[in-house]
VMD Tcl script that draws the C-alpha trace (Angstrom):
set ca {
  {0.00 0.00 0.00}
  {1.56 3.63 -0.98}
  {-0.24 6.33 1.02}
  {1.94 10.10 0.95}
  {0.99 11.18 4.08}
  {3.82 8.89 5.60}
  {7.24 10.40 5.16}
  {9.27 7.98 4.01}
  {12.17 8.03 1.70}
  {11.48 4.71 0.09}
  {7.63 6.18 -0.55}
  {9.71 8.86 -3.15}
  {12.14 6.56 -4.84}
  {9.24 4.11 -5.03}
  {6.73 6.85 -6.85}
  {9.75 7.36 -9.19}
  {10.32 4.19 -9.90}
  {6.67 3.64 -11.00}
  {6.64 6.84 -13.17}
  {9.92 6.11 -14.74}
  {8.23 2.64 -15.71}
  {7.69 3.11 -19.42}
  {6.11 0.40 -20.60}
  {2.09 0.21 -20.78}
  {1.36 -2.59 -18.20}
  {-0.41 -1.52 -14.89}
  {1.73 0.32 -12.26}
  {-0.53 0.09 -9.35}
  {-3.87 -1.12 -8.18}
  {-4.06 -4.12 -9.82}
  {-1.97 -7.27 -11.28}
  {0.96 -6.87 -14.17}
  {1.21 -8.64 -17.09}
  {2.74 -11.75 -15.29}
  {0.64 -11.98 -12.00}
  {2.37 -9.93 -9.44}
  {0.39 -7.94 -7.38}
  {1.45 -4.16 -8.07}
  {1.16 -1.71 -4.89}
  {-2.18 -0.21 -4.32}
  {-2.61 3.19 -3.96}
  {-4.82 4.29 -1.37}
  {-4.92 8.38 -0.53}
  {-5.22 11.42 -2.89}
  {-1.75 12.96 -2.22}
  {-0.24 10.01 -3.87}
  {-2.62 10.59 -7.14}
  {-1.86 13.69 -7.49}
  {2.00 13.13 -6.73}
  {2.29 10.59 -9.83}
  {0.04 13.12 -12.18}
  {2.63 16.19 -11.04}
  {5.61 13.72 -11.33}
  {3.82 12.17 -14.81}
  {3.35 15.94 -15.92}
  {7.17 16.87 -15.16}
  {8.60 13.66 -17.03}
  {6.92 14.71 -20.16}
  {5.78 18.54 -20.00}
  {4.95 19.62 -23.07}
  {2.60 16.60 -24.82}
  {2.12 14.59 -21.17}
  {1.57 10.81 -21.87}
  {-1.30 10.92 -24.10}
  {-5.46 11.00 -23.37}
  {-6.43 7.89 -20.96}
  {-2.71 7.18 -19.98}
  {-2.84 7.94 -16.38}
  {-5.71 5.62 -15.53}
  {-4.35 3.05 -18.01}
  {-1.02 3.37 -16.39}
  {-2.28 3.34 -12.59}
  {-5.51 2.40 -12.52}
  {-6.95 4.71 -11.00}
  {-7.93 9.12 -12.14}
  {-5.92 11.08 -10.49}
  {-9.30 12.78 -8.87}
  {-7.88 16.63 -9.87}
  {-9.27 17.62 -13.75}
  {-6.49 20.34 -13.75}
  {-3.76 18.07 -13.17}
  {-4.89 15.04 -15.30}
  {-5.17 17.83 -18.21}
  {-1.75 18.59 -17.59}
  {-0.05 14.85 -16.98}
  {-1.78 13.32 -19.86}
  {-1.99 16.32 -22.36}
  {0.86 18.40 -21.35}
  {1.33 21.90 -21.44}
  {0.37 22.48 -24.88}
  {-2.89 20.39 -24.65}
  {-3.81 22.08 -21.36}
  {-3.54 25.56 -22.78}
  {-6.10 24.63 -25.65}
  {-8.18 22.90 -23.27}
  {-8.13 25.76 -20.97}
  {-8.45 28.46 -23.62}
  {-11.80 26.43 -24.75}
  {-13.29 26.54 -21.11}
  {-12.36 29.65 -20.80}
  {-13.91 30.83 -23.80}
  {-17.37 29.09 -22.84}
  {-17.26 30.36 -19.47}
  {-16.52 34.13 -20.87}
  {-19.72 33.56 -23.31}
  {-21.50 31.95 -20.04}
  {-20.92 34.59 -18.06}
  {-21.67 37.61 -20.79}
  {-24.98 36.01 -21.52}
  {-25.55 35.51 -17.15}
  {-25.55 39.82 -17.21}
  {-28.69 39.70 -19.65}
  {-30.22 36.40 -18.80}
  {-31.60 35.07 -15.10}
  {-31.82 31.70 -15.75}
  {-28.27 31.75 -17.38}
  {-26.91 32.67 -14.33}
  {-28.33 29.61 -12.52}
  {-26.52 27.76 -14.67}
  {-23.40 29.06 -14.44}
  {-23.58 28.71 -10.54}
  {-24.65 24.91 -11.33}
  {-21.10 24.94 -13.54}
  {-19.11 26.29 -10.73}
  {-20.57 23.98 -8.47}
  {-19.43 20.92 -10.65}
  {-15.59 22.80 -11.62}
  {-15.49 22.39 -7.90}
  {-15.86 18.71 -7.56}
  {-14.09 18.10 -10.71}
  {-10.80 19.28 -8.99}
  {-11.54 17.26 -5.75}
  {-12.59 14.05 -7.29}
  {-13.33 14.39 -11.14}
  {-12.51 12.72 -14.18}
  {-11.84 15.06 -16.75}
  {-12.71 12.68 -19.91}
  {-15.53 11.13 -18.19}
  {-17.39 14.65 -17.53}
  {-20.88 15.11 -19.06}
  {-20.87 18.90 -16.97}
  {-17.62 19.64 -18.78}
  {-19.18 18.95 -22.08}
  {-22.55 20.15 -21.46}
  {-21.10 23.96 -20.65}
  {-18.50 23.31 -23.88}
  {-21.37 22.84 -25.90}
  {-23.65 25.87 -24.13}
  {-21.06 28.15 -24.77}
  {-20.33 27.50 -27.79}
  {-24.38 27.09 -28.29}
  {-24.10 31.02 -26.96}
  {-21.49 32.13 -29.40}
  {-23.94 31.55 -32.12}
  {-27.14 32.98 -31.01}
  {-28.22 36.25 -31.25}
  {-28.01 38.25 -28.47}
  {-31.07 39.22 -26.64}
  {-31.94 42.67 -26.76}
}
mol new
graphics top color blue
foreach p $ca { graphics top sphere $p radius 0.5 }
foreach p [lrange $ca 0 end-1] q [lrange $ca 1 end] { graphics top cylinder $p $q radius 0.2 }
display resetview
């Protein structure tokens, strides 16, 4: 079992061991290719340790959509740092940039519209949980403000 919150030098080389691990067979939570039992992983600060550590080994294109959970078996429960590990830098700023842009649009149409701004506090609501325990591929909220923003982009303006 690899929990962070003991301090532990072995806990480090360990983590670095598993993110230096290239190859596509399971890392943790579950059994390799040939049976053994890899080490589970059991606390958040660990997660988010390998995405950071993942992000850092390859910063600028990460290791590719899907790769963390592939790789460890588990989300690393933070949508900011899962953009980051598995896209890298570049595919976090276009990510980003996009949400931003829908949440700009969101917000512009909120000043004019009640029932706009509802939703956008429904949105925050969800960004919330997204960096405390979210998946950012598997996130219908995500996708659901993408597409209302961009939705908003096209429509006239209300006078």
């Amino acid at each position: 079992e690899i929990v962070t919150s003991e301090k532990d030098n072995e806990l480090d080389s360990k983590l670095e061991e598993m993110v230096k691990n290239n190859n596509w067979q399971q890392a943790a939570n579950g059994d390799d290719a040939t049976g053994n039992a890899n080490p589970k992983i059991t606390d958040r600060g660990t997660l988010y340790k390998l995405a950071w550590m993942e992000f850092q080994k390859n910063p600028l294109t990460g290791m590719g959509p899907l790769g963390y959970a592939t790789k460890y078996g588990l989300y690393p429960h933070n949508a900011v740092l899962q953009i980051l590990c598995e896209t890298g830098a570049v595919g976090a700023a276009l990510f980003m940039t996009m949400i931003l842009w829908a949440f700009i649009r969101i917000l512009r149409s909120g000043q004019k519209r009640k029932e706009v701004r509802f939703f956008l506090l429904f949105l925050i609501a969800y960004a919330i949980e997204a960096n405390i325990s979210g998946d950012f591929w598997n996130c219908p909220v995500l996708l659901c403000a993408l597409g209302y923003g961009f939705a908003l982009s096209m429509a006239k303006e209300p006078s």
